[in-house]
Legacy VTK file of the C-alpha trace (Angstrom):
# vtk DataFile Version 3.0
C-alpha trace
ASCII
DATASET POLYDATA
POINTS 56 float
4.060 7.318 -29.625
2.494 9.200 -27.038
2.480 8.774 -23.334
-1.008 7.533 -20.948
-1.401 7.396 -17.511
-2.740 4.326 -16.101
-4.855 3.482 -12.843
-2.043 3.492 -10.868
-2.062 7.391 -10.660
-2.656 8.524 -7.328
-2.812 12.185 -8.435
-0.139 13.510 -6.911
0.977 15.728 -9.877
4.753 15.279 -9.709
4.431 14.845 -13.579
2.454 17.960 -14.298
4.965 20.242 -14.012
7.954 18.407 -15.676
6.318 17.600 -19.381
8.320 20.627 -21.424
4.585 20.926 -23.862
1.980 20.847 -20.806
0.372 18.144 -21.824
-0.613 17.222 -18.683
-3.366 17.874 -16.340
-5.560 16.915 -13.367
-8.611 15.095 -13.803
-10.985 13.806 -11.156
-8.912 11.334 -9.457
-6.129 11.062 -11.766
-3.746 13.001 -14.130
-4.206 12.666 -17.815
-2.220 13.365 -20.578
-3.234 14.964 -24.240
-1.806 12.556 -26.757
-2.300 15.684 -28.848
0.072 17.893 -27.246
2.510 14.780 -26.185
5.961 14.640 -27.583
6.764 11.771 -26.087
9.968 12.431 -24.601
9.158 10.082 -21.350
10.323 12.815 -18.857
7.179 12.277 -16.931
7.063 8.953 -16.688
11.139 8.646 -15.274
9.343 10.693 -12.078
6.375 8.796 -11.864
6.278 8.030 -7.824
3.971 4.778 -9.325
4.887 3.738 -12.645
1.867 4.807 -13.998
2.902 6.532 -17.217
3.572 4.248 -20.375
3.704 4.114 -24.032
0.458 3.866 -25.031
LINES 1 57
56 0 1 2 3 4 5 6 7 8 9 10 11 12 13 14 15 16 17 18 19 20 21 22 23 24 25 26 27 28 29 30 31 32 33 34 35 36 37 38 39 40 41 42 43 44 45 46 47 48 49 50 51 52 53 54 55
């Protein structure tokens, strides 16, 4: 099950760089992430500043 980022995001990228598959990237005023490319190994969302990654 793949990760999503919710409107908590404040965009402050600290995900970005830890998801191992780069399924992450900016968007206007949030992050998103490609369910596509997710392996959903939750490393992003342990570093999440806001809680604002969950199992979709």
């Amino acid at each position: 099950m793949a990760y999503k980022i919710t409107e908590k995001c404040i965009n402050c990228g600290t995900c970005e760089p830890e998801c191992p598959v780069g399924a992450i990237s900016e968007g206007d005023n949030a992050r998103a992430i490609d369910a596509e490319k997710c392996i959903s190994c939750g490393t992003c969302a342990s570093v999440c500043p806001t809680e604002a990654i969950v199992e979709e």
